[in-house]
C-alpha positions as CSV (number, residue, x, y, z in Angstrom):
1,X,-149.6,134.1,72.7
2,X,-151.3,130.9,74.3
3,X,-151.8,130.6,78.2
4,X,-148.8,131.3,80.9
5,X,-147.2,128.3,82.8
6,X,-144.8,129.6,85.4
7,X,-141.6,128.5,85.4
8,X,-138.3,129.0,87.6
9,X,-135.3,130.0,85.7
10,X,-131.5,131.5,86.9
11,X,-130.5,134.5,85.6
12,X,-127.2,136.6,86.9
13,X,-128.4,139.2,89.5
14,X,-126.7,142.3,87.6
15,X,-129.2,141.3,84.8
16,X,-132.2,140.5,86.5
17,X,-132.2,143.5,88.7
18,X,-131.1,145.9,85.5
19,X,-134.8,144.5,83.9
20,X,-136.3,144.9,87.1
21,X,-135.1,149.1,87.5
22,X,-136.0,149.2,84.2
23,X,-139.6,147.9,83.7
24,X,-140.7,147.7,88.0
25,X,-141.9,144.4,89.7
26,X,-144.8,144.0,87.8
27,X,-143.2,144.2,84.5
28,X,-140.7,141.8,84.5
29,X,-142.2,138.3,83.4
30,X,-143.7,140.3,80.3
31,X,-140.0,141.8,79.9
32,X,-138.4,138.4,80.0
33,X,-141.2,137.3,77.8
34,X,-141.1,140.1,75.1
35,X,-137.3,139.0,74.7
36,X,-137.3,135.3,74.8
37,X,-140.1,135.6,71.9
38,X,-137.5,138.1,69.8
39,X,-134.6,135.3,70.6
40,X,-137.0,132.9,69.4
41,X,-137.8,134.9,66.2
42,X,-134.0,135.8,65.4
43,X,-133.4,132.1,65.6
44,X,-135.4,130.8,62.9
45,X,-135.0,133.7,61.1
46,X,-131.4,132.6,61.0
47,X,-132.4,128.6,60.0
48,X,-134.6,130.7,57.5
49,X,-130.5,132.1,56.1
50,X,-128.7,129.4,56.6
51,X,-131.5,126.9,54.3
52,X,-131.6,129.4,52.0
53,X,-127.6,129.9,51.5
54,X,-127.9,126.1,50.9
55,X,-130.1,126.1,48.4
56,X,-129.4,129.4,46.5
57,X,-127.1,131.4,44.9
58,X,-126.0,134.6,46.9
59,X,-128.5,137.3,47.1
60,X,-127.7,140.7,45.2
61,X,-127.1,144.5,47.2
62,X,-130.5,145.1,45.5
63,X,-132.1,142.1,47.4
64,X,-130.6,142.3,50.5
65,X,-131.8,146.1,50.8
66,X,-135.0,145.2,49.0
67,X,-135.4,142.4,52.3
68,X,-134.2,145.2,54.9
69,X,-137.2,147.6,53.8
70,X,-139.4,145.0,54.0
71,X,-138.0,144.7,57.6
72,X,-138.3,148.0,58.8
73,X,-141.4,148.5,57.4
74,X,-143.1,145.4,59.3
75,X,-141.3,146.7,62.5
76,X,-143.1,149.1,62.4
77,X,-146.1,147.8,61.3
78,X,-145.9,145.6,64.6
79,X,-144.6,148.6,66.6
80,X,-148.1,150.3,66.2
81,X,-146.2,153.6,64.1
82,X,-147.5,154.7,61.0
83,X,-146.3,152.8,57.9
């Protein structure tokens, strides 16, 4: 990730302080962070879909599964647990 810029954002009170007791004071930005980048992720993973239904013929059971392992397996990859 590049440099941090800080930024003032609402968020609903229940929600902010239910990160906050979670994670403590000086966890939150990389909290908020850590889930804005998996937001970010999920959609283009979805433009990634939704191209691909337009261009393609559906996918098999075989593929889809075949796509899932690859999933979990870079999860946990990225996770820092043994492959």
């Amino acid at each position: 990730m590049s440099g941090s810029k800080k930024y003032s954002i609402s968020l609903p009170e229940d929600l902010a302080e239910a990160a906050r007791t979670h994670v403590g004071p000086g966890g939150f930005s990389a909290y908020v962070a850590e889930a804005l980048e998996q937001r970010v992720a999920m959609d283009k993973l979805r433009e990634i879909v939704a191209d691909f239904k337009t261009d393609n013929d559906p996918l098999s059971r075989e593929e889809i599964e075949a796509a899932r392992a690859v999933l979990r397996h870079d999860q946990r990859d990225s996770s820092g647990a043994a492959a």
